[in-house]
C-alpha positions in Angstrom: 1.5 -19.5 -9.6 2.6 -21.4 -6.6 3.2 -18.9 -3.6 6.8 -19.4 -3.3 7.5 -18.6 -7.1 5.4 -15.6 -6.3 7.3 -14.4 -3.2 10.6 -14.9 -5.3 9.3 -13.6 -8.2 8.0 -10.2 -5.9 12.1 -10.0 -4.6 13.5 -10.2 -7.9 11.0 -7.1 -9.1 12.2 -5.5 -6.1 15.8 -5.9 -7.1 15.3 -4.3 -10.6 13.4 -1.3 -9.6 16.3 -0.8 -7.1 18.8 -0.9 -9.4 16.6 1.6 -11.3 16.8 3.7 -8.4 20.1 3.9 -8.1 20.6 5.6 -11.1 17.8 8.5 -9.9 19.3 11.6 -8.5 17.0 11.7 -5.1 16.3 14.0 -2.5 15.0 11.2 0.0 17.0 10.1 3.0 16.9 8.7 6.3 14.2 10.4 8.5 12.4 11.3 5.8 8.7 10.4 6.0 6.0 13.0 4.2 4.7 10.7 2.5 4.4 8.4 5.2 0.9 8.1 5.4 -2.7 6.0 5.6 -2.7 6.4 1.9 -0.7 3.7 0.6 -2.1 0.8 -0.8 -0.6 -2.7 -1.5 -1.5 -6.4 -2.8 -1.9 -9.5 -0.7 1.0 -11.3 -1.9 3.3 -8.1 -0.4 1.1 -8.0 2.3 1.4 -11.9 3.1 5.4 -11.4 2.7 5.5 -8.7 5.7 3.7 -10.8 7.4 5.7 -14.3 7.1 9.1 -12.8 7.1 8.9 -10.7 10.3 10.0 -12.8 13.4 7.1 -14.2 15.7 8.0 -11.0 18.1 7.7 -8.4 15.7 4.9 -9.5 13.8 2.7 -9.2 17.2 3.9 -5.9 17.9 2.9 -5.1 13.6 -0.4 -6.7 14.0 -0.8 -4.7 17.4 0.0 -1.6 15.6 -2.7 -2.8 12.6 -5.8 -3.3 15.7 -4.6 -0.1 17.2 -5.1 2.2 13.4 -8.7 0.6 12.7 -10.1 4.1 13.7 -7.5 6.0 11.2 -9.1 7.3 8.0 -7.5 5.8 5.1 -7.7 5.4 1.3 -9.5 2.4 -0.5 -9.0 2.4 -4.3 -11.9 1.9 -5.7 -9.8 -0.2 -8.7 -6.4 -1.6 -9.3 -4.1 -0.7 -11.4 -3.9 -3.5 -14.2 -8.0 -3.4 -13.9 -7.6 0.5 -14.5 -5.6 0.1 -17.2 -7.7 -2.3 -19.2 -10.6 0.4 -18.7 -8.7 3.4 -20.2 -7.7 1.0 -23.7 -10.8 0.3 -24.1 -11.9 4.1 -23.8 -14.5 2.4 -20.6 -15.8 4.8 -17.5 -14.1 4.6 -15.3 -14.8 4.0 -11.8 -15.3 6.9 -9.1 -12.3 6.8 -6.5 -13.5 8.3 -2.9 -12.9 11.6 -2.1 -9.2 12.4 -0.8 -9.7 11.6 2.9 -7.6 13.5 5.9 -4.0 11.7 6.0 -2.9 10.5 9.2 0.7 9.3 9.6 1.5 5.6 8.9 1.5 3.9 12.6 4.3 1.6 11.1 6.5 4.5 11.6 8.8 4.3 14.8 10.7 7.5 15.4 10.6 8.8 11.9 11.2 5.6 10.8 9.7 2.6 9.2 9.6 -0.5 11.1 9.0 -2.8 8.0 11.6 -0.5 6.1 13.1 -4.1 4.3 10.1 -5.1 3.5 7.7 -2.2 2.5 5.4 -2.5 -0.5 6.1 -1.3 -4.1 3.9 1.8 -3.5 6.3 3.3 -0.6 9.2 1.7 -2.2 8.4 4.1 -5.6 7.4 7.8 -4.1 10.8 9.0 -4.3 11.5 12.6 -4.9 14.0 15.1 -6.5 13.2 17.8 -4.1 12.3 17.2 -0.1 8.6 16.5 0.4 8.5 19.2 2.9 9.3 21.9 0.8 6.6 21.0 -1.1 4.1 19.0 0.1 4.6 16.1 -2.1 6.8 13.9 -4.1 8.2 15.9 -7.7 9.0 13.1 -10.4 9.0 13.4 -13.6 6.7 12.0 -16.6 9.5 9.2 -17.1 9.5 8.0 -13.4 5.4 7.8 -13.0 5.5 5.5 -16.5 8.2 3.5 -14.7 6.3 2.8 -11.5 3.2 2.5 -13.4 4.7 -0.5 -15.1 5.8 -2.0 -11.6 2.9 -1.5 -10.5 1.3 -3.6 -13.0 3.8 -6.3 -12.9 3.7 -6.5 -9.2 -0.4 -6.6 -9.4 0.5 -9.4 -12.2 2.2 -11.7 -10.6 -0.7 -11.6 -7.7 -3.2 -12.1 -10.7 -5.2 -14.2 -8.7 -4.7 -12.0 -4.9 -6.3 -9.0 -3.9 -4.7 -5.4 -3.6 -6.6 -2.9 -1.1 -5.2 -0.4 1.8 -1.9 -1.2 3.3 -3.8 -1.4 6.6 -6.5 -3.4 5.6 -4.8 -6.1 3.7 -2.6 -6.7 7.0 -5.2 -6.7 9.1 -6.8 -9.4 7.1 -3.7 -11.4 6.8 -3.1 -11.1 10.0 -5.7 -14.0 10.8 -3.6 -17.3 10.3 -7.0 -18.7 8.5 -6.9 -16.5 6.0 -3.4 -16.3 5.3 -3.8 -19.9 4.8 -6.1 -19.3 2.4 -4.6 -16.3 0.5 -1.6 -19.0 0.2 -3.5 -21.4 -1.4 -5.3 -19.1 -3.6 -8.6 -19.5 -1.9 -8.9 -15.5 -0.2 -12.4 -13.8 -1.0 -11.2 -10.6 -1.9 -14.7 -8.6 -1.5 -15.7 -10.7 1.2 -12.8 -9.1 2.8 -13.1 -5.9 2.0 -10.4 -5.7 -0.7 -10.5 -5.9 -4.5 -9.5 -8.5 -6.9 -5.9 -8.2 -8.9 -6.0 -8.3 -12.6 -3.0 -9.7 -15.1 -1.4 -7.6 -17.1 -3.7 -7.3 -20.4 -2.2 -3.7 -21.2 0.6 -1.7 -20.7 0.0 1.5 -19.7 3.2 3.3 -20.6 3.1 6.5 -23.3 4.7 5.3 -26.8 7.1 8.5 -25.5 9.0 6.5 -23.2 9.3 3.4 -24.0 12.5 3.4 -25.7 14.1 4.3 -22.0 12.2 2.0 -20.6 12.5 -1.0 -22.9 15.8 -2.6 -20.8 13.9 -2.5 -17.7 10.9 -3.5 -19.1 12.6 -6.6 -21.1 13.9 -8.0 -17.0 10.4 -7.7 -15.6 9.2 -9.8 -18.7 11.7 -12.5 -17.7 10.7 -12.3 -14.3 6.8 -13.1 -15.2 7.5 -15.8 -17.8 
C-alpha cells in the first residue's frame, strides 16, 4: 500500500477509536501523564507520520529530544502484535519478552504535557483509565476495552504490513535520518538491520468469542478502512 493511503488510512483508524472513546466514562485529563513513559511502543508508519507532519522547527527540537534519551532504558518487544497473535492460534511458544526494565518518563513530555499530543501513536492514544493512574499505579480497564485496543492494534500493525514496529524512541530515532525515511516510504526499511521488528497482517483476530457482539460495529468500520 502506497504511503499516502497508509497515512490516511492510520487517520481514519484514529477517528474511529475516538469516537469509541467518547463513549468511555474516563478518569484521564489534561496533566495527566503516569503512564507517560519509555515503555510505549509504536510502528514505522506512526512513527514516519510524527515525523513529516511536525513543522521543520519542531521536528529538530523532537529529534533533539530523541539523541538526548539514547541513554534512557526502554522496552523492546520482543514480537508484534499481529505476529503474537498468529502464535497463540496456532497453540506456538511464544517468544520471551525482556524483563520489565526501570521506567523513566517520556522526554516528549513538556511540563506535564505531550509535545506530539495530536499526533501520538495508537499505544498512548489507548491507555485510558476509569480511575487516576496515581491512585493506583496503572491504567484499570476492563476485559472489553483491552479486546478493543487489541484489535486496533492489529489493524494499525495491518495496514503497516510491510513496516516495522519497535520502541517509540527507537523507531524515531531511525526515521529521523532523511535516508531512511526515504526508504521506509518506499517500502525498502530493513527492520532488523535497524534494530526494530517486522509488522505482520492481520491473519487472526485475537478478540474472545465473549465480546465480539459489542464489538462487531467497530470492528465492521476498521474492515472498510483496510479494504
Amino acid at each position: 500500500m502506497e504511503i499516502e493511503r497508509k497515512l490516511k488510512a492510520l487517520d481514519r483508524i484514529y477517528a474511529v477509536y475516538d469516537d469509541f472513546v467518547r463513549t468511555q466514562s474516563i478518569a484521564c485529563k489534561m496533566h495527566c501523564h503516569e503512564c507517560c513513559t519509555t515503555h510505549v511502543t509504536l510502528t514505522t508508519l506512526e512513527a514516519y507520520k510524527i515525523c513529516e507532519t511536525l513543522p521543520s522547527g519542531e521536528r529538530q527540537k523532537l529529534f533533539k529530544r530523541i539523541r538526548e534519551s539514547a541513554v534512557l532504558q526502554r522496552f523492546r518487544p520482543a514480537t508484534t502484535t499481529n505476529a503474537l497473535a498468529e502464535l497463540c492460534a496456532a497453540d506456538g511458544d511464544l517468544p520471551e519478552e525482556p524483563e520489565e526494565s526501570s521506567r523513566s518518563t517520556c522526554p516528549l513530555l513538556a511540563e506535564e504535557l505531550c509535545s506530539i499530543y495530536a499526533l501520538r501513536p495508537f499505544n498512548c492514544r489507548c491507555l485510558i483509565s476509569r480511575t487516576p493512574c496515581s491512585e493506583s499505579g496503572y491504567a484499570d480497564m476492563d476485559e472489553a476495552l483491552v479486546a478493543v485496543n487489541t484489535l486496533f492494534l492489529q489493524t494499525v500493525e495491518h495496514v503497516d504490513a510491510d513496516g516495522c514496529s519497535g520502541n517509540l524512541l527507537d523507531a524515531l530515532d531511525v526515521l529521523a535520518d532523511d535516508e531512511k525515511r526515504a526508504a521506509y516510504a518506499v517500502g525498502n526499511l530493513h527492520c532488523s538491520g535497524n534494530g526494530l521488528i517486522a509488522n505482520r497482517p492481520m491473519s487472526v483476530m485475537m478478540v474472545p468469542p465473549e465480546h465480539r457482539h459489542q464489538i462487531a460495529p467497530i470492528l465492521q468500520r476498521l474492515r472498510a478502512i483496510r479494504v
